[in-house]
C-alpha positions as CSV (number, residue, x, y, z in Angstrom):
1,X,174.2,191.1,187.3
2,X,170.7,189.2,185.4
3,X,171.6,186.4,187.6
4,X,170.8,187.9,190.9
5,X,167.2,188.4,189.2
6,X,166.8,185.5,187.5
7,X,168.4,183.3,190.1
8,X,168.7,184.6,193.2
9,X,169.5,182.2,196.3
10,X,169.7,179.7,193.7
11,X,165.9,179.8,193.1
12,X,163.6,180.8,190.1
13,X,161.4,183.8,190.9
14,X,158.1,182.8,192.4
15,X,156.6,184.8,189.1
16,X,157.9,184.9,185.4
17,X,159.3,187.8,184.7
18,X,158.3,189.7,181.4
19,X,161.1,191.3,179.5
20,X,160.3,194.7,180.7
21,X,160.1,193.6,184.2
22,X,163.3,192.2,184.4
23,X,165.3,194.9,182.8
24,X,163.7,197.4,185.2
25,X,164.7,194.8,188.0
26,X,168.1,194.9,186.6
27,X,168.4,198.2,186.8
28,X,167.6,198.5,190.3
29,X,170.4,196.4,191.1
30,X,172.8,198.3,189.4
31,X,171.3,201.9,190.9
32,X,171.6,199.9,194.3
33,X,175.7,199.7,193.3
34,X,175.5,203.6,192.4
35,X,176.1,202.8,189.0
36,X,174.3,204.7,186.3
37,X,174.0,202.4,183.6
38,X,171.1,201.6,181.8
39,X,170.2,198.0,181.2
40,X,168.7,197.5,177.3
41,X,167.0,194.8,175.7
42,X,167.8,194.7,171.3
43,X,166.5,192.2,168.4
44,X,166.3,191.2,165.5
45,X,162.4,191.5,165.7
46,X,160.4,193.8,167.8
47,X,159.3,191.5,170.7
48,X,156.2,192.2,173.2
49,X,158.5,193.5,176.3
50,X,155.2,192.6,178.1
51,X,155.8,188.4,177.2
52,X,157.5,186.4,180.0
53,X,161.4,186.7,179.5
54,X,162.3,182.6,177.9
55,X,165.3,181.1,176.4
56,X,163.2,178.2,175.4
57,X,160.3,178.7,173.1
58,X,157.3,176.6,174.7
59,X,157.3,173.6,172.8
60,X,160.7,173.6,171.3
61,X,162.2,170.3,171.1
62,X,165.3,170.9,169.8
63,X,168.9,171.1,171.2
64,X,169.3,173.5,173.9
65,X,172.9,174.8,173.3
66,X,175.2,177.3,175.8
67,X,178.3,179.2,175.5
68,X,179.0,180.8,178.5
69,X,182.2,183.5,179.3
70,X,183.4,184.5,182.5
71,X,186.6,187.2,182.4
72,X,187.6,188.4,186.0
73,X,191.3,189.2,184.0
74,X,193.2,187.7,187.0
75,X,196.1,189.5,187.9
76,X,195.6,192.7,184.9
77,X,195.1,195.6,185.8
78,X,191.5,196.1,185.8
79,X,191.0,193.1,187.5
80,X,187.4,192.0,187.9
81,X,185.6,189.8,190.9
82,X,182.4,188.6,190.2
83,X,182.1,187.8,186.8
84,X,183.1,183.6,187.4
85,X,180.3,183.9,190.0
86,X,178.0,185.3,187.4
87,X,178.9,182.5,184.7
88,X,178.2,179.4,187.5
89,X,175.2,181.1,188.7
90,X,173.6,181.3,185.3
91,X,174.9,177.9,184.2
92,X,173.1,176.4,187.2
93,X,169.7,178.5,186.5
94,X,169.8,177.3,182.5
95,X,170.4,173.6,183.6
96,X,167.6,174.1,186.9
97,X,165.2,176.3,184.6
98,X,165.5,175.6,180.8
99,X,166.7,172.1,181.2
100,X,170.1,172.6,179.4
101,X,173.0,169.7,179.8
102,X,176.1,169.6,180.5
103,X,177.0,168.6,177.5
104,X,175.8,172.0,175.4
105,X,177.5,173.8,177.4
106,X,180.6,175.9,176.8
107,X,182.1,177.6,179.5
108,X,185.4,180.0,178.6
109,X,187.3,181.2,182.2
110,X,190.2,182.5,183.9
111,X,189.9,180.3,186.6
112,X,192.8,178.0,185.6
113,X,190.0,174.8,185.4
114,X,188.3,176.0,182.2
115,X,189.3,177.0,178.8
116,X,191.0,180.3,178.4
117,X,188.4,183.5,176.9
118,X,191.2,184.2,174.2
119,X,189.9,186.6,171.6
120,X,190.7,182.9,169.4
121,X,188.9,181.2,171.4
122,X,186.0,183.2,172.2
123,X,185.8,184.1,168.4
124,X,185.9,179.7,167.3
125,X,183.1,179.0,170.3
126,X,180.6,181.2,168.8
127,X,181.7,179.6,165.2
128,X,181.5,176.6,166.8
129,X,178.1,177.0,168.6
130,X,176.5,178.2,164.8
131,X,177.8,175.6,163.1
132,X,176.4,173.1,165.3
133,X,173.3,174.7,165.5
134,X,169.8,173.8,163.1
135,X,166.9,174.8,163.1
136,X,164.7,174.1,166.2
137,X,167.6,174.6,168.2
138,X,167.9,177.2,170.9
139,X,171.2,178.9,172.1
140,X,171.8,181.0,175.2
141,X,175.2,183.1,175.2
142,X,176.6,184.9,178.0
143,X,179.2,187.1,178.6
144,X,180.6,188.6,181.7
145,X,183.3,191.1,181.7
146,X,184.7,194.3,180.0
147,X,183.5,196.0,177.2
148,X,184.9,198.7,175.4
149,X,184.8,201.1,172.7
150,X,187.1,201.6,170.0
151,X,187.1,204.1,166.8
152,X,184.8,203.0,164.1
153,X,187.3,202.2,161.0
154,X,184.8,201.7,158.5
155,X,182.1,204.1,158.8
156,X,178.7,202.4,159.7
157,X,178.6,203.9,163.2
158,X,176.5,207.2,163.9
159,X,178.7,207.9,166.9
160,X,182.1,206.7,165.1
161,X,182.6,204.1,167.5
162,X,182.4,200.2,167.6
163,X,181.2,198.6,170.9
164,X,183.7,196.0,172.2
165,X,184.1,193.0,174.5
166,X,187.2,193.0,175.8
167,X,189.4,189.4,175.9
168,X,191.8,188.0,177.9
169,X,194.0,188.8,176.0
170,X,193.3,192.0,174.5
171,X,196.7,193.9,174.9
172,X,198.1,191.4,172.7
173,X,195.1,190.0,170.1
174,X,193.0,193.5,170.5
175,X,189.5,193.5,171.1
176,X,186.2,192.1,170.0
177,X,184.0,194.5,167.6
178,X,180.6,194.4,167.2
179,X,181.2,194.2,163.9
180,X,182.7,190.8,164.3
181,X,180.2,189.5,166.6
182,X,177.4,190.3,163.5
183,X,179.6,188.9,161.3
184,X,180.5,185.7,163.3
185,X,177.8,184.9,165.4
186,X,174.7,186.6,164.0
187,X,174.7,186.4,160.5
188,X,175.7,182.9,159.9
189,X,172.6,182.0,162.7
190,X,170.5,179.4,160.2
191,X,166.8,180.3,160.1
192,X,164.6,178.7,162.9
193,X,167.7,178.7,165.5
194,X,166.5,181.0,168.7
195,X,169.4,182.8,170.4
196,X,169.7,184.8,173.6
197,X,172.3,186.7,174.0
198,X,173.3,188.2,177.8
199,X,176.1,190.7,177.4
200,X,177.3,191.8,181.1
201,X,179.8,194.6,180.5
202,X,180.0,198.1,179.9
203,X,179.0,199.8,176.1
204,X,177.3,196.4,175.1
205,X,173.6,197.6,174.5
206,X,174.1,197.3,170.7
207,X,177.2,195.4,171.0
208,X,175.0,192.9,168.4
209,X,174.3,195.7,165.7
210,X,170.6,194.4,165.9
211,X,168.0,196.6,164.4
212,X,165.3,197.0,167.9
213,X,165.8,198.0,170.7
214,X,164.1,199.0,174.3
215,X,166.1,201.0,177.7
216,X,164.7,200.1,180.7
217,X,165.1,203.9,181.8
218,X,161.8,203.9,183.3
219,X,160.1,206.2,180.5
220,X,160.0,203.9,177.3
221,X,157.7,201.3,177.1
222,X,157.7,199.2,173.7
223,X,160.8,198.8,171.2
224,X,161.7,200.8,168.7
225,X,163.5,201.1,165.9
226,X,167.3,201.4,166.8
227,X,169.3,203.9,165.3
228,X,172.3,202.4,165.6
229,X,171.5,200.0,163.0
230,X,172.8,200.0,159.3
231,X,170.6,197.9,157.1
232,X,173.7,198.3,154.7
233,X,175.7,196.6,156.5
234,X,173.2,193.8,156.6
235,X,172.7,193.7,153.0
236,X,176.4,194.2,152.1
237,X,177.3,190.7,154.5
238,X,174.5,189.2,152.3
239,X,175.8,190.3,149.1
240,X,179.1,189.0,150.3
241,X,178.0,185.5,151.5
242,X,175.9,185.5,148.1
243,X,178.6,186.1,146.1
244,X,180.3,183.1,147.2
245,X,177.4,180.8,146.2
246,X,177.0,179.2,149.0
247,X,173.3,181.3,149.6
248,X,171.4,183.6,147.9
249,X,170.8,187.1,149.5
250,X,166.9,186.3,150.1
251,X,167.5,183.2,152.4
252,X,170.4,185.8,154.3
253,X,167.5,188.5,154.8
254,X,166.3,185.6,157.2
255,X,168.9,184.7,159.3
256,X,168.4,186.5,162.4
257,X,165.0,186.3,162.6
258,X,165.2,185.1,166.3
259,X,168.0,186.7,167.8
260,X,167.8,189.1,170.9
261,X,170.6,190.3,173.5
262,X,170.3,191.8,176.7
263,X,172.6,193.8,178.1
């Protein structure tokens, strides 16, 4: 859906977009489908929805780093058709735009040519993209597909739900909580990385647990604090990665400093 903003006829807009400007944007296209969702910007940070939407920092010279996921769920039920599409189109914007290589990019597909998005292998390319990552570095993550909704089974949701993404194989391996996605891919983020995180699918607008958050429903015009989030469950994953001594809890309180996911 962001790439027929960012990227449509295979061209960067004639005007950087701010933040704001391009949820809003987003938004029409989905009202043009007759869908009723409501596109949302989160963070780790508040950001100025007024700055020019950028995956790259000016003047970062680190490694620009990709992990892209594309599920159409090919002969399921619930089949999907344009979310491959989505995945090359943004891949070629990143590489046109931002100046990304092939070779930082991960792409995860049901297309038969690419790696399968297994809840495995979905879960080791985001362990795999932090790992890799120092700081400096910038990541862009995308995902394209279902999301879901299941029970919350450990209390830190206000609705009593966890948000979802939903796998190739989810009937089998079950699906992705958000819980997991803080756990896996936000958390462990080292201080000074910059991540952008584009999650295409239904129920994903706090699908990262982060603590900001703006709705491009026309009416709101600045972040705010998101009620969604738990600071305990921030400061309990500390305590837990502090108790293994590999950190102490006030380098954790850090590590998402730069993080931000639109969806």
């Amino acid at each position: 859906m962001i790439s027929k903003v960012l990227y449509a006829d295979q061209r960067k807009p004639d005007v950087d977009l701010s933040f704001q400007e391009l949820l809003l944007k987003v938004r029409d296209v989905i009202s043009e489908g007759e869908f009723e969702q409501i596109p949302q910007l989160s963070s780790s940070r508040p950001l100025d929805i007024t700055h020019p939407f950028e995956i790259v920092p000016e003047g970062s010279t680190g490694v620009r780093r990709a992990l892209l996921i594309g599920i159409n769920y090919v002969g399921q039920q619930g089949e999907l058709s344009g979310c491959h599409n989505d995945v090359l189109n943004m891949i070629e914007y990143i590489k046109d735009v931002h100046g990304f290589e092939d070779r930082n990019i991960t792409v995860l597909m049901d297309d038969g040519e690419h790696r399968e998005p297994t809840r495995d292998n979905i879960l080791n390319a985001y362990t795999q993209l932090v790992q890799q990552s120092e700081a400096g570095d910038c990541c862009y993550c995308h995902y394209s597909g279902h999301g879901g909704k299941l029970r919350d089974d450990d209390g830190d949701e206000e609705d009593g739900y966890d948000e979802t993404l939903v796998p190739l194989d989810y009937d089998s391996a079950g699906q992705i909580r958000d819980d997991d996605l803080f756990k896996i891919l936000v958390g462990p983020m080292k201080e000074g990385v910059t991540a952008t995180c584009v999650m295409d699918s239904c129920h994903s607008g706090t699908v990262l647990d982060l603590p900001y958050a703006f709705k491009a429903d026309g009416e709101s015009d600045e972040m705010a604090e998101s009620s969604d989030f738990k600071i305990d469950t921030f400061i309990n994953f500390a305590a837990n990665l502090a108790s293994g001594g590999d950190i102490d809890i006030s380098e954790v309180m850090k590590i998402a400093s730069a993080c931000c996911s639109i969806s």
